[in-house]
HTML snippet that shows the backbone in 3Dmol.js (N, CA, C, O; Angstrom):
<script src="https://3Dmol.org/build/3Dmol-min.js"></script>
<div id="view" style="width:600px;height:400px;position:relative"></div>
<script>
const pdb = `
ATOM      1  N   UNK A   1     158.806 159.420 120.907  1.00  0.00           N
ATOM      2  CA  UNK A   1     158.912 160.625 121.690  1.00  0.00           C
ATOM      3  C   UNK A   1     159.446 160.251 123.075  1.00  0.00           C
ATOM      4  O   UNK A   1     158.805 159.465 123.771  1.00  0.00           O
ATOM      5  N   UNK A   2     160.518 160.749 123.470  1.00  0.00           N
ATOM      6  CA  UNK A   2     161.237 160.784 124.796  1.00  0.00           C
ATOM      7  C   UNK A   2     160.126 161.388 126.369  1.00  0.00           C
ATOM      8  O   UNK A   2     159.449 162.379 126.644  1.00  0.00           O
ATOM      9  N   UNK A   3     160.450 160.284 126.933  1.00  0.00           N
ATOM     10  CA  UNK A   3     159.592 161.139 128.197  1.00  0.00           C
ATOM     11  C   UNK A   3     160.117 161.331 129.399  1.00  0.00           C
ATOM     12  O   UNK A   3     160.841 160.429 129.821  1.00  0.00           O
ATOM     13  N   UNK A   4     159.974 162.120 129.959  1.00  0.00           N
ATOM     14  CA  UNK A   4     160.956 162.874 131.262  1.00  0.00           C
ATOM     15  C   UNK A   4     159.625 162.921 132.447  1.00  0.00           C
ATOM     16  O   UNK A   4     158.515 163.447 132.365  1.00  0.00           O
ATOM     17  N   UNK A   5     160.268 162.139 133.539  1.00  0.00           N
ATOM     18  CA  UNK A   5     159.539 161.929 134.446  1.00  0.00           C
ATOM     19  C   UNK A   5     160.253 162.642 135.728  1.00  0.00           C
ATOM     20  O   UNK A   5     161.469 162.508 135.864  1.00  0.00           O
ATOM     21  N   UNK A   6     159.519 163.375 136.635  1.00  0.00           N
ATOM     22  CA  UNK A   6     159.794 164.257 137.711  1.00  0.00           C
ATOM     23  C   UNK A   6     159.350 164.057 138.917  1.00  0.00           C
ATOM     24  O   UNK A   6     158.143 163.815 138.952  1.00  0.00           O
ATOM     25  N   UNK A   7     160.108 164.075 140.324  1.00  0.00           N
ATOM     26  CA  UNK A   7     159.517 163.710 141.254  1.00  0.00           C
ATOM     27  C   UNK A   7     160.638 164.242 142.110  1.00  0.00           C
ATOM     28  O   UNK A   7     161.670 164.828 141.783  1.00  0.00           O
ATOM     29  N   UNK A   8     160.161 163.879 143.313  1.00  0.00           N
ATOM     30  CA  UNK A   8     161.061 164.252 144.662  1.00  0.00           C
ATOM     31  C   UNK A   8     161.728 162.852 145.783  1.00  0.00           C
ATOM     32  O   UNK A   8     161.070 162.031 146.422  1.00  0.00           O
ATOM     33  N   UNK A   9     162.699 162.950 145.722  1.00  0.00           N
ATOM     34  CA  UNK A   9     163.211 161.915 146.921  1.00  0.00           C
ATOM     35  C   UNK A   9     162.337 161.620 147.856  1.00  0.00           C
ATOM     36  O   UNK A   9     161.950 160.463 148.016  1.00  0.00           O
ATOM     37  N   UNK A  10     161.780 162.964 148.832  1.00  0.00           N
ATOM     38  CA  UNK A  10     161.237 163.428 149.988  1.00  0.00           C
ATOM     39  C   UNK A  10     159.798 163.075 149.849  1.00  0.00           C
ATOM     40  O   UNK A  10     159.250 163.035 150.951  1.00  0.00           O
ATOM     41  N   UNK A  11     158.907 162.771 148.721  1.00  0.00           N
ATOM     42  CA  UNK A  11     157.811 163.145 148.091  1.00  0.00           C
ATOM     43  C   UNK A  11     156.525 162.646 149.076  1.00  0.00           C
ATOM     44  O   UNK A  11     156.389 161.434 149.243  1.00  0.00           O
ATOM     45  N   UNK A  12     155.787 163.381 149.588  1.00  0.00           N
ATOM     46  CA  UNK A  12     155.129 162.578 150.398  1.00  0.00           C
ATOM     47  C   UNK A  12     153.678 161.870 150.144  1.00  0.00           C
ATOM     48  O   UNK A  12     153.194 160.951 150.806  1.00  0.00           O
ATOM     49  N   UNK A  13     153.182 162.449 149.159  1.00  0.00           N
ATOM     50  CA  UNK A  13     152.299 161.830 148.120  1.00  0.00           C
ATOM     51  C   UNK A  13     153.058 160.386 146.760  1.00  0.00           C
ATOM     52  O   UNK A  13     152.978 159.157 146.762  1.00  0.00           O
ATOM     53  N   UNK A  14     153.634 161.244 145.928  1.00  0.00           N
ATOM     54  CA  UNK A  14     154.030 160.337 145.123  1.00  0.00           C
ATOM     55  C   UNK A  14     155.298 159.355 145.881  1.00  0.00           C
ATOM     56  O   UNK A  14     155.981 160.019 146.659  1.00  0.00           O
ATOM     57  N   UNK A  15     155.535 158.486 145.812  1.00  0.00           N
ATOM     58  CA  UNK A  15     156.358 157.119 146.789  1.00  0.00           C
ATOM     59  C   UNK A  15     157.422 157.276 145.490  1.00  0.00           C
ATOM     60  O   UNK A  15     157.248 157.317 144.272  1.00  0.00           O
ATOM     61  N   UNK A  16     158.440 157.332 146.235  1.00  0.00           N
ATOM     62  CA  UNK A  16     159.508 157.548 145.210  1.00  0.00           C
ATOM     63  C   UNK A  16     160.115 155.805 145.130  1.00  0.00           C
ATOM     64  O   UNK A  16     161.317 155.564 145.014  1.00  0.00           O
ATOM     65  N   UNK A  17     159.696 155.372 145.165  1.00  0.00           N
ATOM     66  CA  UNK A  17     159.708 153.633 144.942  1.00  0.00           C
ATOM     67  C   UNK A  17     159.095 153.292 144.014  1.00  0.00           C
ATOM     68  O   UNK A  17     159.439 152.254 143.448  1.00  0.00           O
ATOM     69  N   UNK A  18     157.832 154.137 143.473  1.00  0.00           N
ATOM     70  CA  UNK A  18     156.897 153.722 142.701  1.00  0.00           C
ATOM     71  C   UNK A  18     157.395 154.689 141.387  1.00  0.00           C
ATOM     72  O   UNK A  18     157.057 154.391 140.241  1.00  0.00           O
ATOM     73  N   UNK A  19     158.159 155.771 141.660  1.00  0.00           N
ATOM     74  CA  UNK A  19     158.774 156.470 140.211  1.00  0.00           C
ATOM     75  C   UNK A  19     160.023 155.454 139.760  1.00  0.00           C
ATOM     76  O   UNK A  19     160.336 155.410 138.570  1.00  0.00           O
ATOM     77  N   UNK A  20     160.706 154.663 140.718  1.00  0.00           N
ATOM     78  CA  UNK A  20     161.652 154.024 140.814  1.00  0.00           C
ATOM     79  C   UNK A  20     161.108 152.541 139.437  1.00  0.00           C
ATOM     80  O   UNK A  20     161.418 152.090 138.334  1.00  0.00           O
ATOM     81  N   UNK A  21     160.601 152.447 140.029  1.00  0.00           N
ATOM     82  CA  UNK A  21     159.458 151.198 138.860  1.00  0.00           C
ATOM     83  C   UNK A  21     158.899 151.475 137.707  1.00  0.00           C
ATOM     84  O   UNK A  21     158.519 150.609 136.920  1.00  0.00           O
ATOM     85  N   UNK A  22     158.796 152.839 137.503  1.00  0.00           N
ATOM     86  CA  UNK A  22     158.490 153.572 136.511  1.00  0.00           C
ATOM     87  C   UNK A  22     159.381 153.116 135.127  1.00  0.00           C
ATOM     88  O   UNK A  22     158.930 152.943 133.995  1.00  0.00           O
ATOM     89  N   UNK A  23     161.150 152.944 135.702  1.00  0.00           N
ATOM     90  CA  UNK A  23     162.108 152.616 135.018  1.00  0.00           C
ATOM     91  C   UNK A  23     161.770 151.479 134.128  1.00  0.00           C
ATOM     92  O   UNK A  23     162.165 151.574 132.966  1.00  0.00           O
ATOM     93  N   UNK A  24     160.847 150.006 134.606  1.00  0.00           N
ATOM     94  CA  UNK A  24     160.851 149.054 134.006  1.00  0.00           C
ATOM     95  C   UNK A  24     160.208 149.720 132.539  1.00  0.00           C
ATOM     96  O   UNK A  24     160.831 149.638 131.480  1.00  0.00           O
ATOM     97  N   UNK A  25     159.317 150.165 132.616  1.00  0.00           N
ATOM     98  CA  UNK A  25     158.628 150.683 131.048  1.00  0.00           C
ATOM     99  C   UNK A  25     159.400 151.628 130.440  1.00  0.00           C
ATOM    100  O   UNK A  25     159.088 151.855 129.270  1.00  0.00           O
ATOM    101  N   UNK A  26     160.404 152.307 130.931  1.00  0.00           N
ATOM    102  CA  UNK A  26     161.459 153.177 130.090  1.00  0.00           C
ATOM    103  C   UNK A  26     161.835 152.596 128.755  1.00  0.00           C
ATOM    104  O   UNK A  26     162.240 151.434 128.723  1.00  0.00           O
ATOM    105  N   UNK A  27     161.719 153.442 127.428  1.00  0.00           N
ATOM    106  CA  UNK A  27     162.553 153.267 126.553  1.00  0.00           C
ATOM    107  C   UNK A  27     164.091 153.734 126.147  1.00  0.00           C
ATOM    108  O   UNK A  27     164.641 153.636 127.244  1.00  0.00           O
ATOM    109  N   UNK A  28     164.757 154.027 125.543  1.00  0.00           N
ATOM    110  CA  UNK A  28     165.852 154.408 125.046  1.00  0.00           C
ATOM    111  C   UNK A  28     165.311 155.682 124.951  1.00  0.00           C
ATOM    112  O   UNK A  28     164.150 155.946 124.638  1.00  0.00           O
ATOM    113  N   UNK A  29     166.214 156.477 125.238  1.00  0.00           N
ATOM    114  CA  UNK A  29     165.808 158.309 125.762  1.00  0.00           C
ATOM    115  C   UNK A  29     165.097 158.976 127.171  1.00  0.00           C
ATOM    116  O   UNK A  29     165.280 160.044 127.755  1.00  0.00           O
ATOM    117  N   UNK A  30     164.224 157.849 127.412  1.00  0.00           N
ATOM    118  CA  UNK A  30     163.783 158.010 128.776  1.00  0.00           C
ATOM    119  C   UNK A  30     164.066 158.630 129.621  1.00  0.00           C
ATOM    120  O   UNK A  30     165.169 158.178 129.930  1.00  0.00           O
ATOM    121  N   UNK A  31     163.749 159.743 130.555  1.00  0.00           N
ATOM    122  CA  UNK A  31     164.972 159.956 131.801  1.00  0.00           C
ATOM    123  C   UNK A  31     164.411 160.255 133.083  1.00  0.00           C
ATOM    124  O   UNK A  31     163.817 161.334 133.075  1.00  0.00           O
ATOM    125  N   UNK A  32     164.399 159.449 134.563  1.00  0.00           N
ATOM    126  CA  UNK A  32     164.120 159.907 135.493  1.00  0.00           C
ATOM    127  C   UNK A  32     164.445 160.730 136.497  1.00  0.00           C
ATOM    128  O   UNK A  32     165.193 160.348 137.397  1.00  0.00           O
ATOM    129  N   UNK A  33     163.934 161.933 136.464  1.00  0.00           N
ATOM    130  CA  UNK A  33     164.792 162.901 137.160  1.00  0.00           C
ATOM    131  C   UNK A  33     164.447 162.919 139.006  1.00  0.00           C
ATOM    132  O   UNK A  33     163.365 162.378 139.233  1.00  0.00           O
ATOM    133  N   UNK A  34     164.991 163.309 139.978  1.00  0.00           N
ATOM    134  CA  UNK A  34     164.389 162.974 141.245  1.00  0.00           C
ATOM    135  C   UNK A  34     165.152 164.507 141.463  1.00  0.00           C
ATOM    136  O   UNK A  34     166.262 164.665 140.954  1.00  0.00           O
ATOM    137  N   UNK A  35     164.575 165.513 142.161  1.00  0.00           N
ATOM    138  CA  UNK A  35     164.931 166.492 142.839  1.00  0.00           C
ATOM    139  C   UNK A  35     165.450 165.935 144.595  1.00  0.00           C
ATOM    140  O   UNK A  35     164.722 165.266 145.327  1.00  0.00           O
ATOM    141  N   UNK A  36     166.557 166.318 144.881  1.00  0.00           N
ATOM    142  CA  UNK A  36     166.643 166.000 146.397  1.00  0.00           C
ATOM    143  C   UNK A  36     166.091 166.295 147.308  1.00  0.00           C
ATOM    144  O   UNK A  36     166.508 165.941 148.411  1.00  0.00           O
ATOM    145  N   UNK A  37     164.617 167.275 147.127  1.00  0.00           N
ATOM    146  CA  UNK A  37     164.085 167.636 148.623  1.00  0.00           C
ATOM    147  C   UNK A  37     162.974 168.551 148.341  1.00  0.00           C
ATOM    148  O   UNK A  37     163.199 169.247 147.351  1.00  0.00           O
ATOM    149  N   UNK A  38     162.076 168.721 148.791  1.00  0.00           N
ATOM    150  CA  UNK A  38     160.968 169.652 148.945  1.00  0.00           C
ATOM    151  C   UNK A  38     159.942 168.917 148.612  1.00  0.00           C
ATOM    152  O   UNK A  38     159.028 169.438 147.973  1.00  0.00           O
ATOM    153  N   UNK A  39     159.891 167.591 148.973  1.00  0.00           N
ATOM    154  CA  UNK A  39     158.603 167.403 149.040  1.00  0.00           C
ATOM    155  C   UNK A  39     157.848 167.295 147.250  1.00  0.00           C
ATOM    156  O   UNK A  39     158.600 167.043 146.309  1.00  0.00           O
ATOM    157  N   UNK A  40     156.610 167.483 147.066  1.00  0.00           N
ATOM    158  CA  UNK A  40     155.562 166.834 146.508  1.00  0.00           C
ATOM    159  C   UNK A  40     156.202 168.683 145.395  1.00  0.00           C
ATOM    160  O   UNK A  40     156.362 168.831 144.184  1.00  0.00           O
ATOM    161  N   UNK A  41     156.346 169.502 146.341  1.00  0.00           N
ATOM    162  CA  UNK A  41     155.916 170.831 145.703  1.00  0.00           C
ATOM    163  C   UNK A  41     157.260 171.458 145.255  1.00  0.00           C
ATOM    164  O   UNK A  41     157.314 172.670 145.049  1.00  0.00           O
ATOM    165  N   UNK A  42     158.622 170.461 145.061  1.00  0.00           N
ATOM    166  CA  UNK A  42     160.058 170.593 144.821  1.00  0.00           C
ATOM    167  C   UNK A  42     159.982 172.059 143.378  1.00  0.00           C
ATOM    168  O   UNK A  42     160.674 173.077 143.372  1.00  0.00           O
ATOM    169  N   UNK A  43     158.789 171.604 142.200  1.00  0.00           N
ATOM    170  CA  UNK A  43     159.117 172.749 141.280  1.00  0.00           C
ATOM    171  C   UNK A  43     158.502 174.132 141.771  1.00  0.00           C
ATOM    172  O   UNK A  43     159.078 175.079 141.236  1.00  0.00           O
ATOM    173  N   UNK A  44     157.759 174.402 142.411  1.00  0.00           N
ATOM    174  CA  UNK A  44     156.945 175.517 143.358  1.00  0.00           C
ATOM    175  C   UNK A  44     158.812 175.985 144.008  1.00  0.00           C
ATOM    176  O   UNK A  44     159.368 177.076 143.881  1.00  0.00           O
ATOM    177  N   UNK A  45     159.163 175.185 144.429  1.00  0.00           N
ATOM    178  CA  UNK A  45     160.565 176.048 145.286  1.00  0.00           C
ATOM    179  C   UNK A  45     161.636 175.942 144.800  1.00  0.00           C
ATOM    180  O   UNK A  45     162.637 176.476 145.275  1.00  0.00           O
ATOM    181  N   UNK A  46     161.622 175.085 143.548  1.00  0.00           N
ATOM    182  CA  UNK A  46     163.543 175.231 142.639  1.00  0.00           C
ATOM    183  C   UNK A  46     162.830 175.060 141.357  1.00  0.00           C
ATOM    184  O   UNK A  46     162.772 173.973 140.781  1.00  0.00           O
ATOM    185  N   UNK A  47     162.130 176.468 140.787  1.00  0.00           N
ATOM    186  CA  UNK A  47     161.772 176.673 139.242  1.00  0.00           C
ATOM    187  C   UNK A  47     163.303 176.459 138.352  1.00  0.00           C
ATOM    188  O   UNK A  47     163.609 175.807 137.354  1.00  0.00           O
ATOM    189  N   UNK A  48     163.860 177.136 139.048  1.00  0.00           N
ATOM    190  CA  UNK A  48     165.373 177.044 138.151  1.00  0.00           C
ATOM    191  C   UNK A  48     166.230 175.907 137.904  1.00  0.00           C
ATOM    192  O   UNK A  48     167.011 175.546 137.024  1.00  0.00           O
ATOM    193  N   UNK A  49     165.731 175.416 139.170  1.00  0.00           N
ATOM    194  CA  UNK A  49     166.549 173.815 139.154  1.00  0.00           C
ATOM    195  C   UNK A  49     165.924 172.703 137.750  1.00  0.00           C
ATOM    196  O   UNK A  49     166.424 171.995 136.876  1.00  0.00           O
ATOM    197  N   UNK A  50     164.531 173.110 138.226  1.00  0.00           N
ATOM    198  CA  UNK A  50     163.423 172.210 137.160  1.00  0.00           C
ATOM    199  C   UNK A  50     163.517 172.440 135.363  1.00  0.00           C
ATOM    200  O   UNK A  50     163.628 171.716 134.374  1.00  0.00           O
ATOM    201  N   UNK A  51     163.411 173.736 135.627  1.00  0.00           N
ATOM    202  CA  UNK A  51     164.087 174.725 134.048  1.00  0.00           C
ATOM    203  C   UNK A  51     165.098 173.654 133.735  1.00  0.00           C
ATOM    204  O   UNK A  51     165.153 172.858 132.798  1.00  0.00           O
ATOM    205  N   UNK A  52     165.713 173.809 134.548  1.00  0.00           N
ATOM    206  CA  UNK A  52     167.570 173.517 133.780  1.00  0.00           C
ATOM    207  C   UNK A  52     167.158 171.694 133.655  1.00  0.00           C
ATOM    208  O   UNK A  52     167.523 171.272 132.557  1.00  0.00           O
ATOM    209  N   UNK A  53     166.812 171.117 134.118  1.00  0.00           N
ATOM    210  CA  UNK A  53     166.606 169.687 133.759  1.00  0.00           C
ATOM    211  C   UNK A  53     166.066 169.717 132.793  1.00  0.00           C
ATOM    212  O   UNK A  53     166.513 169.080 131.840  1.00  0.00           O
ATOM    213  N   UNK A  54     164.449 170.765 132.636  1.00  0.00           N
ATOM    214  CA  UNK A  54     163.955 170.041 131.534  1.00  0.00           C
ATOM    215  C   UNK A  54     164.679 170.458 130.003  1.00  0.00           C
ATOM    216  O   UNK A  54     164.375 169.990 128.906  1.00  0.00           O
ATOM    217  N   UNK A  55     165.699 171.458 130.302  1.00  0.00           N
ATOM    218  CA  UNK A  55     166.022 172.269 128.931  1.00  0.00           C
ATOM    219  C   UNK A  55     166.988 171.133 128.707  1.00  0.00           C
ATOM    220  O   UNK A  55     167.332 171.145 127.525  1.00  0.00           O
ATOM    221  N   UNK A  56     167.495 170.265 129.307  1.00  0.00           N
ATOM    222  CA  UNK A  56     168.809 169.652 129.478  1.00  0.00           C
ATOM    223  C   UNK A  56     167.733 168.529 128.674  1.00  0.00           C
ATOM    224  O   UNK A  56     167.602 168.586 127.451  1.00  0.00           O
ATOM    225  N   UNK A  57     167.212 167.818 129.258  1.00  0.00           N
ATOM    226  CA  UNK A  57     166.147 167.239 128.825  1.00  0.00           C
ATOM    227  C   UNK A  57     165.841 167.370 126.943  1.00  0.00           C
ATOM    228  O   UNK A  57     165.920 166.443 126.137  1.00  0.00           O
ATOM    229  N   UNK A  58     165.499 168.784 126.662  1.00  0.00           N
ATOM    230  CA  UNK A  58     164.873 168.802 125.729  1.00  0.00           C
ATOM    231  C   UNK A  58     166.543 168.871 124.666  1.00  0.00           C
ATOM    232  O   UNK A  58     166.614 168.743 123.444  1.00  0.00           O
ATOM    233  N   UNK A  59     167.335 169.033 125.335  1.00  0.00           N
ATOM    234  CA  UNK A  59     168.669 169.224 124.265  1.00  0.00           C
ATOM    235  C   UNK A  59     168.977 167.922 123.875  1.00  0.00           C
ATOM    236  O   UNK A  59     169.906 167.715 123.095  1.00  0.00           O
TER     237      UNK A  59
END
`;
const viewer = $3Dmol.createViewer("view");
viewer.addModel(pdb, "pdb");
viewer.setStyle({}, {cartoon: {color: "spectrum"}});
viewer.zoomTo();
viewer.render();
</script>
């Protein structure tokens, strides 16, 4: 099963260094997505943006 991991550039809780490392345990299908901005709460303010990754994601 493919897993899709989500986070923010900006993130001020999650360390986007530490989603960055995330990569070493990736398998084949894997995908790390990083929104460019808003912080911790990026799907709260771009539902549509998030939608469209994960549908992209699930295709």
């Amino acid at each position: 099963m493919p897993l899709m991991v989500a986070g923010s550039q900006d993130d001020i809780i999650v360390d986007p260094h530490a989603l960055q490392e995330l990569r070493g345990w990736f398998k084949q299908g894997d995908r790390l997505w990083e929104c460019p901005q808003r912080h911790h709460f990026f799907h709260f303010f771009y539902p549509k943006l998030v939608a469209k990754e994960v549908l992209d994601f699930w295709d």
